[in-house]
N, C-alpha and C positions, 0 to 999 in steps of 0.2 A: 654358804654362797661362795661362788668359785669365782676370787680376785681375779687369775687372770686365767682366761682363756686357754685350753690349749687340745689340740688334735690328738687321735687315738692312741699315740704312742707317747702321750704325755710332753709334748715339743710346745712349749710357749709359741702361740702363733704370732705375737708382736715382734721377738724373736725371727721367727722364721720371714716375716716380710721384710723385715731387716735387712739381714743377709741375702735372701732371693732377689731385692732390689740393689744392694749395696756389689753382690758379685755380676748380678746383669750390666750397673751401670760401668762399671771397670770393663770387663769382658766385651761389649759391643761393638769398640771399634775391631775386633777380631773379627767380626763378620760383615761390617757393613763400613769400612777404611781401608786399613792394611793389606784385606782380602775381603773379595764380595761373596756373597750367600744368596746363592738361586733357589727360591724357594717354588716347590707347585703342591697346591690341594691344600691351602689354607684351608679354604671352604667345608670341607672334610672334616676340618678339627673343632669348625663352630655348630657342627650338625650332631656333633656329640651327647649323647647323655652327659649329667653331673657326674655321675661314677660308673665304673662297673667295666673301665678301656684299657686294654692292653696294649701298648705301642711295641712292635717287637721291630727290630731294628738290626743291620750289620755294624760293625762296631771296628774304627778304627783307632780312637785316641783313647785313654782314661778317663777325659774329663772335656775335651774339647766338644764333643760329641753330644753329651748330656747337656752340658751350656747353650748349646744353638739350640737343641728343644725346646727347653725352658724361655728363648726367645722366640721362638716361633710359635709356639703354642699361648704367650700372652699377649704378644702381637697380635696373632691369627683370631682370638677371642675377643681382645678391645675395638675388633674390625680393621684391620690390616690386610691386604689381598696382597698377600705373594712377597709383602718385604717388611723389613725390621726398622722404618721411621719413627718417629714419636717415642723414643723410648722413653721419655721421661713421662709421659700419657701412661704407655701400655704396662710400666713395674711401677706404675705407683700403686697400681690396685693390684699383684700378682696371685693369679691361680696359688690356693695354698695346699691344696690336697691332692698334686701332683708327686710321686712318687719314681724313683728311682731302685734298681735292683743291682748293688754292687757287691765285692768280695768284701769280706773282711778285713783282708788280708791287706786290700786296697788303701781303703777307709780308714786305716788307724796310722796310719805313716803320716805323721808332719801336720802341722797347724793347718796349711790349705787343704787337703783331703778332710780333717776334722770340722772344718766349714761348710765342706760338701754336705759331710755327712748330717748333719743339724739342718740341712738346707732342704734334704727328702732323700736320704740314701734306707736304704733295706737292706742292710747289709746280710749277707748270706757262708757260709762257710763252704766253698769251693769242696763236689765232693771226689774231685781227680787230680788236685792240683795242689802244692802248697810250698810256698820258699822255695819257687823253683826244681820243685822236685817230683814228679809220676807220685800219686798215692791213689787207695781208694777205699772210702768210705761209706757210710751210710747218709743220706740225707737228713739232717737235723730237722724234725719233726714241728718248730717252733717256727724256723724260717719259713719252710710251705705258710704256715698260722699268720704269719706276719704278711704275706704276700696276700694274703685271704683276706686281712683287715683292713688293706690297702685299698685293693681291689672296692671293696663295702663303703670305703670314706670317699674315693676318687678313683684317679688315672694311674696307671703305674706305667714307666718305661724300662722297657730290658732289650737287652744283648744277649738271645738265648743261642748262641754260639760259644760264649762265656771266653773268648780269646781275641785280639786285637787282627788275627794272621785271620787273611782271605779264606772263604768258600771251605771253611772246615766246618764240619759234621754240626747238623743242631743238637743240644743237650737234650736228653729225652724229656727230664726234669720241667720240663716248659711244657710239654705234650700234655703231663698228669693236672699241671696247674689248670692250664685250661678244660682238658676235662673234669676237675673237680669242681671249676670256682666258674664256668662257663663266662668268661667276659666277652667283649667286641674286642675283637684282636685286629689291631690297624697296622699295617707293615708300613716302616720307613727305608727309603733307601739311601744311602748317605754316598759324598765321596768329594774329596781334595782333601781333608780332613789330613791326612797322614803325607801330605802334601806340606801342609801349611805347617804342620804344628809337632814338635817331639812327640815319643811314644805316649809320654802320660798329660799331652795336649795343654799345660801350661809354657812353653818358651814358645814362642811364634820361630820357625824355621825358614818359612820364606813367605815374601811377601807376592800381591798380586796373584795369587792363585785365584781363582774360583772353584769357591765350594758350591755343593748343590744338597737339597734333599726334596725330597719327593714324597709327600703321603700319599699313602693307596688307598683306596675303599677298603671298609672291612673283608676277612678271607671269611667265604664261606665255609662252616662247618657244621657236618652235622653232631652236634655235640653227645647224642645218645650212642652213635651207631659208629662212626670212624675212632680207628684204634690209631693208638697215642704212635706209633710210627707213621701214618696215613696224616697226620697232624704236622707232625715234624717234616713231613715230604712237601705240604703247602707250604707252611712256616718259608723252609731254603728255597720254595720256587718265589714265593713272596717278594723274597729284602734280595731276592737276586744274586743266593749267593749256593746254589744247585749247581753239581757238578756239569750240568748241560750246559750252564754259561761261559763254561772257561771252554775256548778256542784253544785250535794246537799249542801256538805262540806262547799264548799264558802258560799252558801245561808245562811245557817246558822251559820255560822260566821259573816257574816255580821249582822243578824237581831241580835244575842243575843251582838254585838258593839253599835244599836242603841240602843238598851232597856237598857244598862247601861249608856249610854250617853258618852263612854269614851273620854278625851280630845285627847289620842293620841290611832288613832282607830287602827285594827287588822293588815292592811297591815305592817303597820308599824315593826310588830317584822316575 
């Protein structure tokens, strides 16, 4: 007989309510004091199956990003319409087989990343990128496996851009996942994020910002017949981040941020 309980990747789930409740109640006034968080399509995330939802999402901070999910998604579940009140109500009981899909590389740096990690991270081995440096690999055959058994127990969220910098290319690797493991793919749109908070979304940067996020209704796919680029092309029209959305202004904003190489690029201010 099995003392204590624990989720498919062997995680103590007393443990993990722990921590899901212990970093939500720290983390909160970051969205709902400091800076407010506009939320729309709660409704959306309580029409959900138990398992089998891919939340795909643009991605601006490390960690700030994944945190306001994690509140919004147990808000939005304990019946909260569009805000983050009652938190001591909606993490008492937290969603536990909610899932995140980060780097490794990310995840293993420093005690608070390693609480992330315990908390629902997936970690994955980046297969273009690593210590700052262009590589390319093959896909580690265990991470897809792992994202497959996530999928099976619950909810998974990613960043299939797999980079913090605007409206760059989706990873095709997200394309395959969904054609192999067919989930409900629900696009988030995020944004003040990289406003509010440093790159890896722990120091608060400024205050009084509003943040926003947005769920969509699931992206229609035909999962037999659209090929894994036709996937990826919803996907960037999705989370809004398809080169048709950038305007002259931005474009060139952005190009004259690469030509100077700046460390902290133009979103930023």
């Amino acid at each position: 007989m099995q003392l204590i309980k624990r989720n498919v990747f062997g995680q103590a789930l007393f443990l993990k309510r722990f921590l899901i409740s212990l970093l939500g109640f720290v983390s909160h006034r970051r969205y709902n004091s400091f800076n407010q968080l506009e939320i729309e399509g709660s409704d959306i995330i309580r029409s959900l199956p138990e398992t089998g939802v891919l939340f795909v999402s643009n991605h601006q901070t490390y960690f700030a990003d994944v945190a306001a999910m994690e509140h919004v998604i147990n808000a939005s579940l304990f019946g909260n319409k569009n805000h983050l009140k009652n938190v001591v109500y909606y993490l008492r009981k937290p969603k536990l087989n909610v899932y995140f899909i980060a780097a490794n590389e990310t995840m293993s740096k420093g005690l608070l990343p390693r609480l992330f990690s315990y908390a629902g991270a997936i970690t994955v081995q980046r297969t273009w990128r690593e210590a700052g440096k262009n590589i390319k690999r093959p896909v580690n055959p265990s991470d897809t496996d792992n994202i497959g058994l996530a999928l099976k127990d619950g909810w998974v969220i990613s960043f299939p851009q797999g980079t913090t910098k605007p409206y760059k290319p989706i990873r095709k690797g997200t394309g395959h996942i969904i054609k192999q493991y067919k989930p409900i793919v629900i696009p988030i749109v995020i944004d003040g994020f990289r406003r509010s908070f440093d790159k890896k979304g722990i120091f608060i940067k400024k205050k009084g910002i509003l943040q926003s996020m947005v769920i969509k209704k699931a992206i229609d796919f035909d999962y037999e017949n659209d090929t894994v680029e036709e996937i990826v092309e919803k996907i960037s029209i999705a989370i809004e981040q398809h080169p048709s959305f950038l305007n002259s202004v931005t474009k060139e904003a952005l190009l004259e941020a690469e030509k100077l190489n700046k460390k902290r690029d133009f979103w930023e201010y």
